[in-house]
MIDOSE-1310 file (N, C-alpha, C; in nm, 2 decimals, decimal comma, always signed):
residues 257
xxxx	+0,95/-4,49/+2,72/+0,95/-4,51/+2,58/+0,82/-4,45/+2,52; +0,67/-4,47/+2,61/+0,56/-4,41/+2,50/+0,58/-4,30/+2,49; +0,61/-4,20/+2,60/+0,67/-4,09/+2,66/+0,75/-4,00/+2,53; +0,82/-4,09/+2,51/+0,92/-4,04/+2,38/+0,80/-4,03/+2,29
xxxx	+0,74/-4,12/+2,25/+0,68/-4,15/+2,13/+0,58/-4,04/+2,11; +0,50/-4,04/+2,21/+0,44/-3,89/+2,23/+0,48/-3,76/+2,16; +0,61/-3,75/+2,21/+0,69/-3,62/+2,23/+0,75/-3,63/+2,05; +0,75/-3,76/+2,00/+0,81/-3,74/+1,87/+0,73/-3,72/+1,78
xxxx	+0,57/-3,79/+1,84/+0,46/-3,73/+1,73/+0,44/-3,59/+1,77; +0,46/-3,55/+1,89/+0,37/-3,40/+1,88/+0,51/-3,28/+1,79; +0,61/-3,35/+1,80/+0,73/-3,27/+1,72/+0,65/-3,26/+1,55; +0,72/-3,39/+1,52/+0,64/-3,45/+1,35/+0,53/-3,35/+1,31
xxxx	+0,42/-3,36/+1,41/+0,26/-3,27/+1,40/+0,30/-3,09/+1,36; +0,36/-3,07/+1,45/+0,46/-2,89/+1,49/+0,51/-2,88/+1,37; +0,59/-2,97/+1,35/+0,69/-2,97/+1,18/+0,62/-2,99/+1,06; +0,51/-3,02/+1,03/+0,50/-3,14/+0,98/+0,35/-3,03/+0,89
xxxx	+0,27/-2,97/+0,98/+0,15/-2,94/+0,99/+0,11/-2,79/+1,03; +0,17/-2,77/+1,13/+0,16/-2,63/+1,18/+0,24/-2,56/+1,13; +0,38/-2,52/+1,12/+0,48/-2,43/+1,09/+0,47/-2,41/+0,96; +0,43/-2,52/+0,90/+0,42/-2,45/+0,71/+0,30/-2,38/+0,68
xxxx	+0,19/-2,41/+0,76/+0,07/-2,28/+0,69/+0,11/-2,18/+0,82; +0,18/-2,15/+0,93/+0,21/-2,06/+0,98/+0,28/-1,94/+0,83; +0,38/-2,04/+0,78/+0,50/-1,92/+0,72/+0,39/-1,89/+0,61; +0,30/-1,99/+0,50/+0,27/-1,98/+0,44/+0,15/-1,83/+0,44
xxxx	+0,09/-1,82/+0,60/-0,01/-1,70/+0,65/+0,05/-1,61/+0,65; +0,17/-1,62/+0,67/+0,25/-1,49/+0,73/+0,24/-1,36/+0,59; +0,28/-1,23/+0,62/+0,28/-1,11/+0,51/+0,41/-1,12/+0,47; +0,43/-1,04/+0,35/+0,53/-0,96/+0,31/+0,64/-0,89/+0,42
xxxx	+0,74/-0,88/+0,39/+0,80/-0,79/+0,48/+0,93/-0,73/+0,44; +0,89/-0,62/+0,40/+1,00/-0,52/+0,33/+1,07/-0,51/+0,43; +1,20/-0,49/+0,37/+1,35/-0,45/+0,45/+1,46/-0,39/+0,35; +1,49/-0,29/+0,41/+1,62/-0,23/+0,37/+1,74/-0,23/+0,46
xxxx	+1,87/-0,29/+0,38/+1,95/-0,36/+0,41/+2,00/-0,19/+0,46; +2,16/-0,19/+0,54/+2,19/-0,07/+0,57/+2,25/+0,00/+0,45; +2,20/+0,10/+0,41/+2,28/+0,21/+0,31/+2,40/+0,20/+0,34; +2,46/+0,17/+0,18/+2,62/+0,17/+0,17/+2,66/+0,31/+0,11
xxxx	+2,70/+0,41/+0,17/+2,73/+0,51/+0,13/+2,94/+0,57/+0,13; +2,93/+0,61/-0,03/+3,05/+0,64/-0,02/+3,10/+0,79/-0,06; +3,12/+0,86/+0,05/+3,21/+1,02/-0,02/+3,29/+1,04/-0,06; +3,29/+1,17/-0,18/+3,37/+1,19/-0,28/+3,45/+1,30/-0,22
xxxx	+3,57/+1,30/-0,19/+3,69/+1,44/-0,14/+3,66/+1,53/-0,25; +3,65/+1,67/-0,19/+3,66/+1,76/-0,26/+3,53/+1,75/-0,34; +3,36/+1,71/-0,30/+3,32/+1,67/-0,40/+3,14/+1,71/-0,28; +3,07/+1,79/-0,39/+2,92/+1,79/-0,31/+2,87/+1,71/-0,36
xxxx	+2,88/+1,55/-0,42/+2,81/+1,45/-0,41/+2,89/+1,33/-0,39; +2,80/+1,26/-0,30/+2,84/+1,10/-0,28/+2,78/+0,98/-0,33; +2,80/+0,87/-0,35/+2,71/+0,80/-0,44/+2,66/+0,65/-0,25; +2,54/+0,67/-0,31/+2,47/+0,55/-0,22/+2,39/+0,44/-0,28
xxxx	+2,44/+0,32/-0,22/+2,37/+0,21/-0,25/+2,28/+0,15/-0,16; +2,13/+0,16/-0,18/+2,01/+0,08/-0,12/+2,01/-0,04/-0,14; +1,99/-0,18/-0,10/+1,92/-0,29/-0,15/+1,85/-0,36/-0,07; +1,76/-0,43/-0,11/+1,66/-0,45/-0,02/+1,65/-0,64/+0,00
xxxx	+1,76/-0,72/+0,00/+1,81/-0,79/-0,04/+1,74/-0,91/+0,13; +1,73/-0,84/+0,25/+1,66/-0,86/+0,37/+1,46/-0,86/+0,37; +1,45/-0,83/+0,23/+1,30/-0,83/+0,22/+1,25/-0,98/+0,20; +1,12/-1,03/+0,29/+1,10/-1,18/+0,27/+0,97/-1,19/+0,21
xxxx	+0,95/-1,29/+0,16/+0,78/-1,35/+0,17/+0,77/-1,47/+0,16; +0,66/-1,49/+0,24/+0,61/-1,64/+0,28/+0,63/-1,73/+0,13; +0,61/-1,83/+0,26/+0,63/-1,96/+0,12/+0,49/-2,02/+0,02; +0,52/-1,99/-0,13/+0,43/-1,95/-0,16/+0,42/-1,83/-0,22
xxxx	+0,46/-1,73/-0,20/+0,44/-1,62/-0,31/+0,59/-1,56/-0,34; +0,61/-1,48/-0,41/+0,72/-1,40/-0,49/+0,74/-1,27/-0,47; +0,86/-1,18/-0,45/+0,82/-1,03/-0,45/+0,86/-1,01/-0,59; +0,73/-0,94/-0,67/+0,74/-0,90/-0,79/+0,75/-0,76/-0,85
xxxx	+0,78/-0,68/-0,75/+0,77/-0,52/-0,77/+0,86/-0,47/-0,62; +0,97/-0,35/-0,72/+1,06/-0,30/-0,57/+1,01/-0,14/-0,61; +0,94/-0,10/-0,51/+0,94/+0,08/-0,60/+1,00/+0,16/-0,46; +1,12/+0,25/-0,53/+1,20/+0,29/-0,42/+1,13/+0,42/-0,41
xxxx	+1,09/+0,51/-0,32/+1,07/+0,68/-0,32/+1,14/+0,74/-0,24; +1,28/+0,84/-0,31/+1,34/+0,93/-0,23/+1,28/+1,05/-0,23; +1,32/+1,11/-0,09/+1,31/+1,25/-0,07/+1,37/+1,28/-0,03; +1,43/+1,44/-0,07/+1,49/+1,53/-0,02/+1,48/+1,65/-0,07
xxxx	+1,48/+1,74/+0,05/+1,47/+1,87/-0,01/+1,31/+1,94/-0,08; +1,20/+1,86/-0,04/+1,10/+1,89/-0,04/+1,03/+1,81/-0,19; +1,09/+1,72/-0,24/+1,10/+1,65/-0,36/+1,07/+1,49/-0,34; +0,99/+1,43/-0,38/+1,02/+1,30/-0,37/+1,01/+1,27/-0,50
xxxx	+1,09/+1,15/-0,52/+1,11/+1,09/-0,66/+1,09/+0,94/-0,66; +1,04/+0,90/-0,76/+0,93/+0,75/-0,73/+1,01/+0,66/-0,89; +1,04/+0,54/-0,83/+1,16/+0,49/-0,94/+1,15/+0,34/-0,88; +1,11/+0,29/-0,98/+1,11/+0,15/-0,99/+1,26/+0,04/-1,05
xxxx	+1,34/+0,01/-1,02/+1,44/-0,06/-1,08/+1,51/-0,17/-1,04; +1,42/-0,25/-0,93/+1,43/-0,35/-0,89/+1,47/-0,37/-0,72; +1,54/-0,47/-0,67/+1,60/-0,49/-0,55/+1,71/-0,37/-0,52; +1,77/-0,29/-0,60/+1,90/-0,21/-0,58/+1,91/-0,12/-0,66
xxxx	+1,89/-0,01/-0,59/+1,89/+0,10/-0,60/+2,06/+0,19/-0,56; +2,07/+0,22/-0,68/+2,25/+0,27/-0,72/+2,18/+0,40/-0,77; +2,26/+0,54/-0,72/+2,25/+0,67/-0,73/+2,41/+0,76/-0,68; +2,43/+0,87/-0,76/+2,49/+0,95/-0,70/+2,42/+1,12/-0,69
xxxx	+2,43/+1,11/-0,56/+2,31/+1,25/-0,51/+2,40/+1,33/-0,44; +2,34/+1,45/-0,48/+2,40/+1,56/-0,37/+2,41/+1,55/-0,25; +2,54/+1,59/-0,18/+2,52/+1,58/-0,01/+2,43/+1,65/+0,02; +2,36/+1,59/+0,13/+2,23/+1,65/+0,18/+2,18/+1,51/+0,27
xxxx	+2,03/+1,51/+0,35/+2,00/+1,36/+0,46/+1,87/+1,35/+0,30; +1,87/+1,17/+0,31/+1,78/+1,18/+0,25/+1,68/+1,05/+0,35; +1,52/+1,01/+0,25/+1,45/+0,95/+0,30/+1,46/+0,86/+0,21; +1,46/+0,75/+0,23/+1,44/+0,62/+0,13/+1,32/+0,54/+0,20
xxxx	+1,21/+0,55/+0,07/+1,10/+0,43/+0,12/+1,09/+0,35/+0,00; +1,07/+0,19/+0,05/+1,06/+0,13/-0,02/+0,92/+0,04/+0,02; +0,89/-0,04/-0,11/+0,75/-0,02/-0,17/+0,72/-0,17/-0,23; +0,72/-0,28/-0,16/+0,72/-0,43/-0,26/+0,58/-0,49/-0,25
xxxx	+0,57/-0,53/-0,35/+0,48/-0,58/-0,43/+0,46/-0,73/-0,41; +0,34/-0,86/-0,40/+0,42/-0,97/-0,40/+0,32/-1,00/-0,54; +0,36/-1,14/-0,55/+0,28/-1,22/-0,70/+0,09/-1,16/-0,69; +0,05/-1,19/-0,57/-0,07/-1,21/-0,51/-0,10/-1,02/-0,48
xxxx	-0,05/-0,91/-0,54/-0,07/-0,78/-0,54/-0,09/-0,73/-0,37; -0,02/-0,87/-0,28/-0,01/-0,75/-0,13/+0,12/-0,70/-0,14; +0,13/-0,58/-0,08/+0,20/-0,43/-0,10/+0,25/-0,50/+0,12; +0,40/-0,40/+0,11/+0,45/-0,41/+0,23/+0,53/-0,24/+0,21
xxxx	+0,56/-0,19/+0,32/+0,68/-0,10/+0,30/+0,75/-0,06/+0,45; +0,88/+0,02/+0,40/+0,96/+0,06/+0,57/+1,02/+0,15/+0,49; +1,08/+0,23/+0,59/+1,16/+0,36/+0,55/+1,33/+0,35/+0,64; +1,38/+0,44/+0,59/+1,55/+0,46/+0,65/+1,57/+0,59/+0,61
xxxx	+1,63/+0,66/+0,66/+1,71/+0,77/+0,62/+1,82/+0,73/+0,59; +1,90/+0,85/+0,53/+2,07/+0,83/+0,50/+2,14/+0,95/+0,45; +2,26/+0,96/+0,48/+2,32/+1,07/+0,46/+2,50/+1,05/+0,41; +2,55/+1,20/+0,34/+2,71/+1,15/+0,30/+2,77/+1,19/+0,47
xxxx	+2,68/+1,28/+0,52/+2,75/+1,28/+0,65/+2,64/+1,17/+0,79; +2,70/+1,08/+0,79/+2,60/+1,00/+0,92/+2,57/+1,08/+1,02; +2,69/+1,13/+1,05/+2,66/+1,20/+1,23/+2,55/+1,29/+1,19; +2,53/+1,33/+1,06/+2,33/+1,42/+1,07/+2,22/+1,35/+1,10
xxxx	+2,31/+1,24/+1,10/+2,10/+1,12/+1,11/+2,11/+1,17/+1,29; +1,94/+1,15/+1,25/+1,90/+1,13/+1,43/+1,84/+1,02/+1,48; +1,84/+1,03/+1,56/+1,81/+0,86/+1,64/+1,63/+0,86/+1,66; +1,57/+0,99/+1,61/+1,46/+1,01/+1,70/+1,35/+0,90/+1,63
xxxx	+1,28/+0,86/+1,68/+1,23/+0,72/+1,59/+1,02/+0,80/+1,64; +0,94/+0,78/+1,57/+0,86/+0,85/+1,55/+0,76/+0,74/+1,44; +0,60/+0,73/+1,42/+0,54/+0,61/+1,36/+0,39/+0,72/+1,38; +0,31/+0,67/+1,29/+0,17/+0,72/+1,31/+0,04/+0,63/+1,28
xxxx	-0,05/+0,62/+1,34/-0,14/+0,57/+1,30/-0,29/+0,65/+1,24; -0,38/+0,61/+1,19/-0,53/+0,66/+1,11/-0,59/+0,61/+1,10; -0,70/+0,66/+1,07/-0,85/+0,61/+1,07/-0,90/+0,69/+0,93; -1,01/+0,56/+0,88/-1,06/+0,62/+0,73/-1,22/+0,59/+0,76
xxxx	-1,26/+0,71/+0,73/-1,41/+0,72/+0,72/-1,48/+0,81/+0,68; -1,52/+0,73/+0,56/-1,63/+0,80/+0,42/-1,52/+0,83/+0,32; -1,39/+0,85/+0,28/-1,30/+0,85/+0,23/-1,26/+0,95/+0,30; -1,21/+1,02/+0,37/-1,16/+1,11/+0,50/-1,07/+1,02/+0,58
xxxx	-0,95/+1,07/+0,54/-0,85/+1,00/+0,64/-0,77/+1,08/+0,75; -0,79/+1,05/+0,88/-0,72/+1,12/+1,00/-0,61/+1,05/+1,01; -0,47/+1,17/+1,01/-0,36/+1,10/+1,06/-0,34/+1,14/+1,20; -0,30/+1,09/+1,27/-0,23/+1,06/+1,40/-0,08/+1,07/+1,43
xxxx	-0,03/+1,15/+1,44/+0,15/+1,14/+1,48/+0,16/+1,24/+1,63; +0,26/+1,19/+1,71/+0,28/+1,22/+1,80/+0,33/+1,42/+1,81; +0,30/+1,51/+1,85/+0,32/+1,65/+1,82/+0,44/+1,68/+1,93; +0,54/+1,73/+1,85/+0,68/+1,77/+1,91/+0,69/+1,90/+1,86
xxxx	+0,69/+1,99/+1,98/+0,73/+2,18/+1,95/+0,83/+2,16/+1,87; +0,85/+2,24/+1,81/+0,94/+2,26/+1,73/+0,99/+2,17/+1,58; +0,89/+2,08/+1,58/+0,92/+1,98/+1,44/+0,78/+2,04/+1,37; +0,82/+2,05/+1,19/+0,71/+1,99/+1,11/+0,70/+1,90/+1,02
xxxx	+0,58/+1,90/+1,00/+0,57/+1,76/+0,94/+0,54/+1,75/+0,81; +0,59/+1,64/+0,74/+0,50/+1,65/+0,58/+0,49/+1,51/+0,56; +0,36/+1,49/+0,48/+0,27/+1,38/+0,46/+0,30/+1,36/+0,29; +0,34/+1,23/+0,27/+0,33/+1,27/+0,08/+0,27/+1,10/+0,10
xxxx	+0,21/+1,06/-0,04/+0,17/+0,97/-0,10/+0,22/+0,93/-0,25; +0,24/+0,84/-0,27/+0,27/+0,75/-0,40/+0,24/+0,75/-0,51; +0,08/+0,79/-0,44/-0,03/+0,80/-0,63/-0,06/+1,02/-0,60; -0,01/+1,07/-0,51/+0,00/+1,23/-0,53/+0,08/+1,26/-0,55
xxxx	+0,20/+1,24/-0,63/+0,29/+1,29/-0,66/+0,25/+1,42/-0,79; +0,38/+1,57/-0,76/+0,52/+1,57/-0,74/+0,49/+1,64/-0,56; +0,39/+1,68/-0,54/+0,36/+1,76/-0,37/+0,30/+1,69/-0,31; +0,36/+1,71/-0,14/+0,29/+1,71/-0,07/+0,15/+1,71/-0,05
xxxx	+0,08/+1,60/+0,00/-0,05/+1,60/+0,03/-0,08/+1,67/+0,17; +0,02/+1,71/+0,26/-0,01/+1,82/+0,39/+0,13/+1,83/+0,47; +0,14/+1,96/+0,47/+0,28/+2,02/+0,56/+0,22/+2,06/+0,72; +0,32/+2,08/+0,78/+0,30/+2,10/+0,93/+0,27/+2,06/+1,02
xxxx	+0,14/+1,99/+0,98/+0,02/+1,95/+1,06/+0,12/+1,80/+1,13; +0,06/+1,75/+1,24/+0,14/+1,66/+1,30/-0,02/+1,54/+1,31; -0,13/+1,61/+1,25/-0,26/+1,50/+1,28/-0,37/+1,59/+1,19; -0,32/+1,55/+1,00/-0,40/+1,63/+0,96/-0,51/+1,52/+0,92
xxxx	-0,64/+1,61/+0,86/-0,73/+1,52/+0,81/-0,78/+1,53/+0,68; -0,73/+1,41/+0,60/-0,73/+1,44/+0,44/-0,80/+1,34/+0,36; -0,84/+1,43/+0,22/-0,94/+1,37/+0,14/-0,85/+1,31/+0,03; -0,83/+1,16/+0,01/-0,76/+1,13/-0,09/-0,84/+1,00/-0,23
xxxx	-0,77/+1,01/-0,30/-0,80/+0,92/-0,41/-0,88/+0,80/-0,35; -0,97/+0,73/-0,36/-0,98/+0,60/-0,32/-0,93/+0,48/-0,40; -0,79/+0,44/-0,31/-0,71/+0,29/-0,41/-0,58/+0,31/-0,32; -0,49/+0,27/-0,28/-0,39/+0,23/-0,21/-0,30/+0,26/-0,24
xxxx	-0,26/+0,36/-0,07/-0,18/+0,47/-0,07/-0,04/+0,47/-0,01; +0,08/+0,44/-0,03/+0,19/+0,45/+0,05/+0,21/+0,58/+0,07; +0,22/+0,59/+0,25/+0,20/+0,74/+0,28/+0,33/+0,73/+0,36; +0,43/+0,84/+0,35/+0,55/+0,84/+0,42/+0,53/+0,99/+0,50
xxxx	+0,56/+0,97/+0,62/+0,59/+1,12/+0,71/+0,72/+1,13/+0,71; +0,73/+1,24/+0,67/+0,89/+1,29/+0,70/+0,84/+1,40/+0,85; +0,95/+1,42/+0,92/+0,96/+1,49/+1,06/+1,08/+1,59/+0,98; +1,06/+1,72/+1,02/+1,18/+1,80/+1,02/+1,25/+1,91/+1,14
xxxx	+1,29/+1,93/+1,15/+1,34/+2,05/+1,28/+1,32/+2,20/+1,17; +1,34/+2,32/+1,25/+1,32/+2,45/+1,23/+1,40/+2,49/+1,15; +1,53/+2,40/+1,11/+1,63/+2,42/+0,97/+1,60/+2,33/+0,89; +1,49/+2,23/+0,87/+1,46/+2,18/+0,75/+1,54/+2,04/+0,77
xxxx	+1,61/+2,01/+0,84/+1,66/+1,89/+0,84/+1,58/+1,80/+0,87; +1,62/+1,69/+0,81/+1,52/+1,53/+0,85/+1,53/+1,49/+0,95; +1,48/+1,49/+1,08/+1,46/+1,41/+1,18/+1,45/+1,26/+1,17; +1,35/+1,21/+1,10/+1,29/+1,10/+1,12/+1,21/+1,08/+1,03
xxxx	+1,17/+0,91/+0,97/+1,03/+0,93/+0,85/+0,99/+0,78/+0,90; +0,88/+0,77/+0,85/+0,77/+0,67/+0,89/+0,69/+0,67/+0,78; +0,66/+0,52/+0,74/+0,60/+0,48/+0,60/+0,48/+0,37/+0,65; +0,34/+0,42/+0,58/+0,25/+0,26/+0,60/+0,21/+0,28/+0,48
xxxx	+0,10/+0,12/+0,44/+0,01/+0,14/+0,35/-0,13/+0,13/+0,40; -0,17/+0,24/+0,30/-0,35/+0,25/+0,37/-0,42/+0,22/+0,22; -0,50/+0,18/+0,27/-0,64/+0,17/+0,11/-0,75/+0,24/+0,17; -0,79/+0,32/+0,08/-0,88/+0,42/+0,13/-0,97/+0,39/-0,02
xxxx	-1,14/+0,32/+0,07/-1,26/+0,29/+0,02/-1,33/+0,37/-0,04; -1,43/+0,37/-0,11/-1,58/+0,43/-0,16/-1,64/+0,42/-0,04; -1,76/+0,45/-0,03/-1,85/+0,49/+0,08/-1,95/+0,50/+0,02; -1,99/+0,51/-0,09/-2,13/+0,50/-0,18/-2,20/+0,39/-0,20
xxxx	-2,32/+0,34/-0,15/-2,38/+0,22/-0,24/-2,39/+0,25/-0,35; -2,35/+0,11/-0,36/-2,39/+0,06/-0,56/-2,53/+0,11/-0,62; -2,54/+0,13/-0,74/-2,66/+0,14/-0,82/-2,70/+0,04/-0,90; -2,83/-0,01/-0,85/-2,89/-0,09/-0,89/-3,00/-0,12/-1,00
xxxx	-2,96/-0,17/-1,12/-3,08/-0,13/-1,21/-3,09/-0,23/-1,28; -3,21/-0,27/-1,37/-3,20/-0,40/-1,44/-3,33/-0,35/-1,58; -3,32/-0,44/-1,65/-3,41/-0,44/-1,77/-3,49/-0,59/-1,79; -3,57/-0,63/-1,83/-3,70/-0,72/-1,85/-3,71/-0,76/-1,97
xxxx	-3,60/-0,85/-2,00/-3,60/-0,89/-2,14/-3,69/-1,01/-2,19; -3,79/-0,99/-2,30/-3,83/-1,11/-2,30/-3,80/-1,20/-2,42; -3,84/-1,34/-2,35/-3,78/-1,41/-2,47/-3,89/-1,51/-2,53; -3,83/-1,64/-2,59/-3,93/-1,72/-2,66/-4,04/-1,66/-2,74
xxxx	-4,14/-1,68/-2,77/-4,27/-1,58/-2,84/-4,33/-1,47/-2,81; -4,28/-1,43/-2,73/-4,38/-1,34/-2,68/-4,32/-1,17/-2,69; -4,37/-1,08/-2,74/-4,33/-0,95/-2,80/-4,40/-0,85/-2,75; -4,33/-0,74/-2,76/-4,45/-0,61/-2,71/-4,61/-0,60/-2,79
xxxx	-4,57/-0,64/-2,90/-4,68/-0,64/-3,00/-4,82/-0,74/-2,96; -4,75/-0,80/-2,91/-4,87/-0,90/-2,83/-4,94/-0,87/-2,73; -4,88/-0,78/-2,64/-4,92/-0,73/-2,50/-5,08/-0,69/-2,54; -5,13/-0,76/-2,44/-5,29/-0,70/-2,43/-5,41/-0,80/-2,50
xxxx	-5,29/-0,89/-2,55/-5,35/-1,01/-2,63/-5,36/-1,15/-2,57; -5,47/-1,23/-2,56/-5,48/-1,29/-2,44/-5,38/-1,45/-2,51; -5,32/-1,46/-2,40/-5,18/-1,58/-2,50/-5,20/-1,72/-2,40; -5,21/-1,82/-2,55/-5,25/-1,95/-2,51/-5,15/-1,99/-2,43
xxxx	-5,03/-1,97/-2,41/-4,94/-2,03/-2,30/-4,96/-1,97/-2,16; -4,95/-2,07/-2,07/-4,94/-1,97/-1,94/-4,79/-1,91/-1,87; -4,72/-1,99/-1,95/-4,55/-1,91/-1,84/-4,52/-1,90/-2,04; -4,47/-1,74/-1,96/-4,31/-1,71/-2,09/-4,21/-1,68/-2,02
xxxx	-4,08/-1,69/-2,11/-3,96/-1,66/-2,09/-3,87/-1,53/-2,07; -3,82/-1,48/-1,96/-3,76/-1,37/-2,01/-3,67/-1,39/-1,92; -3,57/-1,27/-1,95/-3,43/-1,25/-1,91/-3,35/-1,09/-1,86; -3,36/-1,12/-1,71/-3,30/-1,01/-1,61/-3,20/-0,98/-1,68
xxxx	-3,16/-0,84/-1,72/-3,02/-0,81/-1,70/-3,01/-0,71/-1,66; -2,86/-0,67/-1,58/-2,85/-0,62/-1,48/-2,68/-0,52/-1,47; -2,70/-0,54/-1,62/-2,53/-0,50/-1,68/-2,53/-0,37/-1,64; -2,58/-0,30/-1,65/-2,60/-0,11/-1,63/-2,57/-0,10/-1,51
xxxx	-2,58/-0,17/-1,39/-2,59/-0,18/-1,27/-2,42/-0,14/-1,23; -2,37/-0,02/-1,13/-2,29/+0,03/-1,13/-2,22/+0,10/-0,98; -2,10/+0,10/-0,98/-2,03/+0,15/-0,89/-1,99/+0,31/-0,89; -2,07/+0,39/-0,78/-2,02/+0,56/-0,85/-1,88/+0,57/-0,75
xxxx	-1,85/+0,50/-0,70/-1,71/+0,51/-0,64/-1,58/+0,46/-0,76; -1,61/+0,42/-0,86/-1,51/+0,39/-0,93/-1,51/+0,26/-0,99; -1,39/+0,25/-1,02/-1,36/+0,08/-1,15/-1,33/-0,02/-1,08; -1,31/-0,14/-1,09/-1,30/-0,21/-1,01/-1,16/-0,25/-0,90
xxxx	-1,08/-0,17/-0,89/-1,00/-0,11/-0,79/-1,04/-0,08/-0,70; -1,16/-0,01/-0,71/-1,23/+0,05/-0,62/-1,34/-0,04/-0,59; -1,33/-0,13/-0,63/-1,46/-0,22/-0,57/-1,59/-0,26/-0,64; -1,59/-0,23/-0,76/-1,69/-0,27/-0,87/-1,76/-0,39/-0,86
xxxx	-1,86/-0,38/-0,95/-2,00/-0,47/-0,85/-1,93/-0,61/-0,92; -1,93/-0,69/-0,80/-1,87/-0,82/-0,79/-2,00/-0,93/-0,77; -2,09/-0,94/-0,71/-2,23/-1,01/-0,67/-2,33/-0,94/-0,75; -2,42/-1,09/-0,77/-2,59/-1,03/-0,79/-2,64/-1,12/-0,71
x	-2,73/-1,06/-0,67/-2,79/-1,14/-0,60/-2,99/-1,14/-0,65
């Protein structure tokens, strides 16, 4: 019997205590449900439906932004219109990345291909990782003869920010970048695409500057004039004091110390 009792408080504790700031910690987590795609006979376009209806967030926040970016054909197009995304596009493979937002401004994303003909998708699955330093970002992707590569971002649009390269090293905006690799073969088809988000920092210290305001009685005009009080008043300000990396996106002076 205590035995039980035990086992029913340490349940109660698990339920009770742990599992809700577990979900509550947890991220965002974008998902795209599978592409409903339907072809038209006799017809070079099919119409496809995205929805992202599989995307969660913890308990406690909201997803308040769906931004979808297709590509194809060396084009990405960046369109915001909610959970579902309805189009009719030329046959051709495309890339769909999507891009959610929650209440609290953390960002999540994942990618899918899709096509009016399936049997062109390829199974090849492919992911990269980077490093940022001084605003210089190295990408990382695995290098396969015969594939190229293209790198695009969210805030560079309508081009590519680098072709070919399978691990280029690039200077970008500082503020937060959804970066999607598309993979192609030697006829331009889509292999494969891979989406993360990166925030790429300033690297500059702040500038530091202040002015010596005085207050209560005491004036320039007085300086040099011997004054019956022994303490006066004055007042640091320190407004001018400034970030050359940018506005406060970028990290704008938050502390005085």
């Amino acid at each position: 019997m205590v035995q039980f009792m035990r086992i029913t408080r340490l349940i109660f504790f698990i339920t009770t205590l742990v599992l809700p700031f577990l979900t509550f910690a947890a991220d965002n987590v974008a998902c795209i449900d599978e592409p409903v795609v339907e072809t038209k006979e006799n017809s070079d376009k099919f119409d496809v439906t995205l929805t992202a209806s599989c995307t969660t967030a913890p308990t406690g926040k909201t997803i308040s932004s769906y931004k979808w970016l297709i590509y194809s054909a060396g084009r990405l197009e960046a369109i915001e219109v909610g959970k579902i995304y309805e189009r009719t596009l030329d046959n051709n493979i495309y890339v769909a990345t999507l891009v959610v937002t929650d209440n609290t401004g953390e960002k999540s994303t994942t990618s899918t291909t899709f096509s009016n003909n399936p049997d062109e998708l390829s199974l090849l699955k492919m992911t990269f990782d980077y490093e940022v330093d001084a605003g210089e970002v190295q990408f990382n992707a695995r290098e396969i003869t015969g594939l190229q590569y293209q790198w695009w971002s969210d805030n560079v649009l309508p081009d590519a920010i680098a072709t070919q390269e399978a691990q280029p090293n690039l200077s970008l905006p500082k503020t937060t970048h959804t970066i999607t690799m598309v993979v192609l073969n030697e006829a331009n088809t889509i292999k494969t695409a891979y989406s993360q988000i990166i925030e790429v920092k300033g690297e500059l210290p702040p500038i530091a500057t202040f002015q010596i305001k005085p207050l209560s009685n005491y004036s320039v005009a007085n300086e040099g004039v011997k004054q019956t009080q022994s303490t006066i008043s004055i007042e640091l300000d320190a407004s001018d004091s400034y970030d050359p990396d940018g506005g406060p996106e970028d990290g704008d002076i938050s502390h005085y110390l």
